[in-house]
C-alpha positions in Angstrom: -27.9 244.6 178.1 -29.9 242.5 180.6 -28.5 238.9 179.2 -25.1 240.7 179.4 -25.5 241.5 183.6 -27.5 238.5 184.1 -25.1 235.6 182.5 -21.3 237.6 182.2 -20.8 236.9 185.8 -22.1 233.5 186.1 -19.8 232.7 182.7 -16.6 233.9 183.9 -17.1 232.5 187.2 -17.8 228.7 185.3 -14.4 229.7 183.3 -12.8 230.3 186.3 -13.7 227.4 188.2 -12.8 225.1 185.2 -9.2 226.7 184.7 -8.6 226.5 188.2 -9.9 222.9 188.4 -7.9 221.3 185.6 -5.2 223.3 187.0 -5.4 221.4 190.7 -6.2 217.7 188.7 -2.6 218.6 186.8 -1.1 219.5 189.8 -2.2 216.1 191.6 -1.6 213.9 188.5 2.4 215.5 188.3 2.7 214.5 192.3 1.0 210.7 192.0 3.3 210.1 188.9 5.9 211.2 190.5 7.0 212.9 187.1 9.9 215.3 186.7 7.3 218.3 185.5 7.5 221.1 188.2 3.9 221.1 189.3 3.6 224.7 188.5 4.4 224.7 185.1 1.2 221.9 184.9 -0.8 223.7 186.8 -0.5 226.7 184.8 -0.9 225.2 181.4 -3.6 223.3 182.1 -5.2 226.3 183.5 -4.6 228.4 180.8 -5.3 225.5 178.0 -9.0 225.0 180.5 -9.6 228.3 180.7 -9.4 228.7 176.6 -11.5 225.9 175.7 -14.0 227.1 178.3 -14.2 230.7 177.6 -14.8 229.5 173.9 -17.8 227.1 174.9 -19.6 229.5 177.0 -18.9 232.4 174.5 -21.3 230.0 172.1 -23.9 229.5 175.7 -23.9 233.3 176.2 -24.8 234.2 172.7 -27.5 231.6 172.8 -28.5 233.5 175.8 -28.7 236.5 173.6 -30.4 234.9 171.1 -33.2 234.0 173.5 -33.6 237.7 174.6 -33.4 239.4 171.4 -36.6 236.7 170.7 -38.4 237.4 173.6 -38.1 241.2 173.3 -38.7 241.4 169.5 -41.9 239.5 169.6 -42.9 237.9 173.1 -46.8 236.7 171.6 -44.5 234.5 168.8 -42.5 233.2 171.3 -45.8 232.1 173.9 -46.8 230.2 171.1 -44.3 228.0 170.2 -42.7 227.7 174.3 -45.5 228.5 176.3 -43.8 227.7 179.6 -40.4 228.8 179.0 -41.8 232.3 178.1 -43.6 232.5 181.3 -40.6 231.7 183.4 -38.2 234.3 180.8 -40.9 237.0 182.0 -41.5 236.0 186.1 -37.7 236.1 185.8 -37.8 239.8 184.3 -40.0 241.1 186.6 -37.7 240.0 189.7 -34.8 242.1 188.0 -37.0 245.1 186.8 -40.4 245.3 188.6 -41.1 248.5 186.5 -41.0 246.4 183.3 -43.8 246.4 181.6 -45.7 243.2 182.1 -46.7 241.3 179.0 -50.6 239.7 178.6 -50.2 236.4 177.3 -53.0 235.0 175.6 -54.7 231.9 177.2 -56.4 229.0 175.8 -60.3 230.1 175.8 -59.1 233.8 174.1 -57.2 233.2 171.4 -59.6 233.1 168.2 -58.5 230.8 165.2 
């Protein structure tokens, strides 16, 4: 639920841009070439081939977000150890969505026992 609300937006709104970016460079490469394609009809296939392609590549980006979260939350002592830094900055970024969350201990260097 919380990788959903914090990367859904940002995902559609990189889709967006992309469709709507390829869509303008097919609009501008139709008027240089002076071609006989109405500059609709490029625009919106572009957009809609862009748009595809991109929703498919962030699909994969927003399920590696996922992955990351379902980590952190299943066991967030495995994860310190192996990405020490990126664990801190997962959980400083928790704590600005839900200050009530619980906040994790992690171990430091002169504590942990081996």
């Amino acid at each position: 639920i919380i990788s959903d609300g914090l990367s859904t937006y940002f995902m559609n709104a990189v889709v967006m841009t992309v469709g709507f970016g390829c869509g303008a460079l097919a609009v501008v490469g139709t008027s240089i070439s002076a071609s006989a394609l109405n500059p609709w009809v490029a625009f919106w296939t572009c957009f809609v081939a862009a748009t595809i392609i991109s929703g498919i590549m962030m699909n994969a980006v927003q399920g590696a977000v996922k992955a990351v979260m379902v980590c952190y939350f299943d066991h967030p002592g495995k994860m310190f150890q192996n990405h020490p830094e990126e664990t801190k900055a997962l959980a400083n970024g928790i704590a600005l969505v839900f200050p009530s969350a619980i906040e994790f201990d992690f171990p430091t260097a002169s504590s942990t026992t081996v």
